[in-house]
C-alpha positions as CSV (number, residue, x, y, z in Angstrom):
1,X,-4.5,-27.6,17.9
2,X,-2.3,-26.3,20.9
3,X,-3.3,-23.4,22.5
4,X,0.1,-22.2,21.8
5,X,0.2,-22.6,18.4
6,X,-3.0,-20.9,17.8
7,X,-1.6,-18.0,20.4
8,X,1.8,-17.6,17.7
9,X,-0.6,-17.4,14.3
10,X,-2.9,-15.4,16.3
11,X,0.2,-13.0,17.0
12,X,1.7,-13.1,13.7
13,X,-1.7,-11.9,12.1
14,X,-2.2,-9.0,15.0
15,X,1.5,-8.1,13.8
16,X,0.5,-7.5,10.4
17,X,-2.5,-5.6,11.1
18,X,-0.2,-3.4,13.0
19,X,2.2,-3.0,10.0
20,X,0.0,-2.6,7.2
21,X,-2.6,0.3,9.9
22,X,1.3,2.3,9.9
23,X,1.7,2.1,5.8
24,X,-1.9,3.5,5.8
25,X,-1.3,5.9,8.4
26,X,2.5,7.0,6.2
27,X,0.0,7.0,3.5
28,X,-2.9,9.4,5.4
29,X,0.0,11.7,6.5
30,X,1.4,12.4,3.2
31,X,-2.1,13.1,1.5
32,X,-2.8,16.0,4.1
33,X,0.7,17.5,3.6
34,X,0.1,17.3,0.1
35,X,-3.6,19.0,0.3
36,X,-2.4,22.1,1.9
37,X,1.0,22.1,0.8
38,X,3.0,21.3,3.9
39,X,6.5,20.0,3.0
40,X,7.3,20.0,6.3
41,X,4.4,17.5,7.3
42,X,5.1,15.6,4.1
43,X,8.5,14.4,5.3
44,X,7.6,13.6,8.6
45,X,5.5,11.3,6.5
46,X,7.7,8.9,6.7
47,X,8.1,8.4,10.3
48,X,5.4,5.3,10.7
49,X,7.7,3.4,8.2
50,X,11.2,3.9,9.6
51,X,11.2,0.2,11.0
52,X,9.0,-1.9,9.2
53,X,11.9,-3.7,7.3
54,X,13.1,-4.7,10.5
55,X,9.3,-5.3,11.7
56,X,9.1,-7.6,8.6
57,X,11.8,-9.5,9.0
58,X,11.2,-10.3,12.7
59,X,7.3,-11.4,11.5
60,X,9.3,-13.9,8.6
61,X,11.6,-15.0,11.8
62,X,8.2,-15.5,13.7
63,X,6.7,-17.6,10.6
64,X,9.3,-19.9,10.6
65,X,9.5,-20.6,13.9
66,X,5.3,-21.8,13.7
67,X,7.0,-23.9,11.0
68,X,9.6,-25.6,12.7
69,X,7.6,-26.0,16.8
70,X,4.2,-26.9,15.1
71,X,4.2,-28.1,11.6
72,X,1.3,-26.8,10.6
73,X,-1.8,-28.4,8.9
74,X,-2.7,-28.1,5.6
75,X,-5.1,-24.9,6.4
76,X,-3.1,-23.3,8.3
77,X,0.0,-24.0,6.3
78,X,-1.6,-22.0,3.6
79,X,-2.5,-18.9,6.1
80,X,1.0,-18.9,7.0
81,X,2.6,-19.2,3.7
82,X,0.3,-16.0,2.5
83,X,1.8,-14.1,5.7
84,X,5.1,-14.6,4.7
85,X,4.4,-14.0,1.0
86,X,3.1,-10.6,2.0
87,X,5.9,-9.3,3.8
88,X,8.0,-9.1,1.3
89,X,4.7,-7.1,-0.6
90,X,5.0,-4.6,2.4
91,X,8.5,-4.4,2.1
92,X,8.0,-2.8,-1.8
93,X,5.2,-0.7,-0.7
94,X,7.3,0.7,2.0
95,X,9.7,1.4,-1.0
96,X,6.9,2.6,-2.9
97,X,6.1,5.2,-0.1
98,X,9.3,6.4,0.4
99,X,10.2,7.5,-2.9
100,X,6.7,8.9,-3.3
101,X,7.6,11.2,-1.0
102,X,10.8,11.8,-1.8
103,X,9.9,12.7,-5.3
104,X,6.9,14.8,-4.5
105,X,9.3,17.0,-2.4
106,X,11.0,18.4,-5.5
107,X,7.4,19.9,-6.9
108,X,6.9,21.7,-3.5
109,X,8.5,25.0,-3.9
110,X,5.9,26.9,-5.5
111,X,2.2,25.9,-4.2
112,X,0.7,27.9,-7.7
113,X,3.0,26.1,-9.9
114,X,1.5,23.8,-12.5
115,X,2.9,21.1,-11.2
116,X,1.8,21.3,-7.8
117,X,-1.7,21.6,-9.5
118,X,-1.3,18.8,-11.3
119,X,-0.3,16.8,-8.3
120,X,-3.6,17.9,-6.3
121,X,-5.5,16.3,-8.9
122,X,-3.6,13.7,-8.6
123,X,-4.5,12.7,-4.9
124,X,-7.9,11.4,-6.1
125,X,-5.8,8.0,-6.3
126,X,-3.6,8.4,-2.5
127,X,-7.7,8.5,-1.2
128,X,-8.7,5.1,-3.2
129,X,-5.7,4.1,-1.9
130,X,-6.3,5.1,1.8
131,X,-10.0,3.6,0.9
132,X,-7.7,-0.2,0.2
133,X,-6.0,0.6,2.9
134,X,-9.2,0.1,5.3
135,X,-10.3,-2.6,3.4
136,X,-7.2,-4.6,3.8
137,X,-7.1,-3.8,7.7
138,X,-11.0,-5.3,7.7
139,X,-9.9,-8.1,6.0
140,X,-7.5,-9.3,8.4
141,X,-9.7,-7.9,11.1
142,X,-12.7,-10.4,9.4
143,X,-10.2,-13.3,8.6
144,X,-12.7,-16.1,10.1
145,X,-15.6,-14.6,7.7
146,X,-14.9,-16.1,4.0
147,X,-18.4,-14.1,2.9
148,X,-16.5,-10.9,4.1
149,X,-13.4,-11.5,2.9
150,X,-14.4,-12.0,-0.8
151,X,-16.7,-8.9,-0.5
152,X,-13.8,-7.3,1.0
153,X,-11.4,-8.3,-1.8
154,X,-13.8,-7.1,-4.3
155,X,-13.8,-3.5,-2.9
156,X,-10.5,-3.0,-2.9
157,X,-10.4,-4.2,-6.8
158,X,-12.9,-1.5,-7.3
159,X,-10.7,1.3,-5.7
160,X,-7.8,0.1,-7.8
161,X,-9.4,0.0,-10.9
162,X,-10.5,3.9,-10.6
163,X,-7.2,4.9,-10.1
164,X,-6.4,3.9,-14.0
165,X,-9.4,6.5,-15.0
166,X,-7.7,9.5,-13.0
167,X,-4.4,8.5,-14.2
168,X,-5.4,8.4,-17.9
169,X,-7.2,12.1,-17.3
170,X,-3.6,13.5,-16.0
171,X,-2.0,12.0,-18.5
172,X,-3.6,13.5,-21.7
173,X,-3.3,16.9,-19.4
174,X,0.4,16.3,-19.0
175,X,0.9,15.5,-22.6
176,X,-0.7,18.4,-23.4
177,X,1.1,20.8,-21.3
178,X,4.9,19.2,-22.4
179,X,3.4,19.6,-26.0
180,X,3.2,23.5,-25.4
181,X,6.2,24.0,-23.4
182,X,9.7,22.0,-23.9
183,X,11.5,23.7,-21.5
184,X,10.0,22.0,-18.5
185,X,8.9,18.7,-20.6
186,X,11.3,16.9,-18.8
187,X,9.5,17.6,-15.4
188,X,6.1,16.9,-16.5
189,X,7.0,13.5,-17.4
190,X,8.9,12.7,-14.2
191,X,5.6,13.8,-12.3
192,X,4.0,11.7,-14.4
193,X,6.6,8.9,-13.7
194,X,6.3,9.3,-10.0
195,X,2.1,9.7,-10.3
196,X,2.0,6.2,-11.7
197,X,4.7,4.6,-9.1
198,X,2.3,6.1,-6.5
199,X,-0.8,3.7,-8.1
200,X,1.7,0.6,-7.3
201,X,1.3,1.2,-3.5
202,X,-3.0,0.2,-4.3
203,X,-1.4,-2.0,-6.8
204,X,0.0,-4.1,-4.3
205,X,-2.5,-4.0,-1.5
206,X,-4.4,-5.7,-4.6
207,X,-1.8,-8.2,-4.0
208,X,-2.5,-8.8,-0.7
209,X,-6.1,-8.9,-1.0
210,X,-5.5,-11.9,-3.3
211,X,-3.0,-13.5,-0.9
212,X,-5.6,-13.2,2.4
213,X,-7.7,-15.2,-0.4
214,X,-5.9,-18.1,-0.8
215,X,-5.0,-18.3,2.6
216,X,-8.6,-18.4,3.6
217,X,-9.9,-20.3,0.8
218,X,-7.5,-21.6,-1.4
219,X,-7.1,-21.7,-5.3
220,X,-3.8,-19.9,-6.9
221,X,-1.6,-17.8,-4.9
């Protein structure tokens, strides 16, 4: 292989490390604004994601170039294809964090509230989350190491999987608590909404996990 080809997938893969370590960083911001009750903190949030739509599409410009200049083989064809598969992943979990935030935002104006109760016990899943996070950073960090990778993968399938456990335990408590008062039922069930849209962010880096698979080792994408 040319030394400048392995240089430009060598690049495109310390480009997504990058990405991804900012949606875990959006993602450790907005956990300790939401543990003390900072709504300040918890928009400025956002700030590590501001450009990563225009990040990813310069990375899928990037990918296409290798394409075109080097025409990959057969290995490497299927590491690039996952890269370009998972930007458009990051794109929806930028999304995901985003409106996360946004609709957390509206709970924030009384720290005793119910609400805001509920959502502390909620941020059992933004830490398995942050905990996939890592994982998925060590995995492209470990790419060369298909032992590590599967290990890796397996972790992060154990972190997503606990999140259904705390989510059906807030559930029964929200049902509960809509049961005995109607007025604010409407609210409950929106947290709840926006509770569950927050476990699509680990949802996806499941996603991921599955991609830096196949590009590694092959099978189904």
């Amino acid at each position: 292989m040319l030394p400048e080809y392995i240089e430009a997938r060598h690049k495109v893969r310390d480009e997504m490390l990058k990405i991804i370590n900012d949606l875990s960083l959006a993602n450790k911001l907005a956990l300790q604004a939401l543990e003390v009750g900072d709504k300040e903190g918890l928009k400025k949030a956002k700030k590590p994601i501001k450009d990563i739509l225009e990040r990813t599409e310069a990375l899928d410009n990037d990918i296409v170039l290798i394409f075109a200049r080097y025409a990959p083989e057969a290995k490497d064809l299927r590491e690039l294809i996952a890269y370009i598969k998972t930007t458009s992943v990051i794109n929806r979990i930028v999304i995901n964090i985003d409106n996360y935030i946004k609709n957390m935002q509206i709970f924030f104006d009384d720290s005793e509230s119910d609400f805001y109760k509920i959502i502390k016990e909620s941020l059992s899943i933004n830490r398995f989350t942050l905990n996939a996070f890592d994982f998925t950073l060590e995995m492209l960090q470990t790419f060369d190491d298909r032992d590590k990778l599967e290990t890796l993968a397996g972790k992060i399938e154990v972190e997503y999987s606990k999140t259904d456990d705390i989510y059906s335990l807030i559930e029964k408590e929200i049902i509960q608590k809509a049961g005995s008062s109607h007025s604010v039922a409407e609210e409950y069930f929106n947290l709840l909404k926006y509770i569950r849209k927050n476990i699509k962010i680990i949802e996806r880096l499941d996603d991921i996990s599955s991609k830096l698979i196949f590009a590694k080792i092959g099978g189904k994408l």
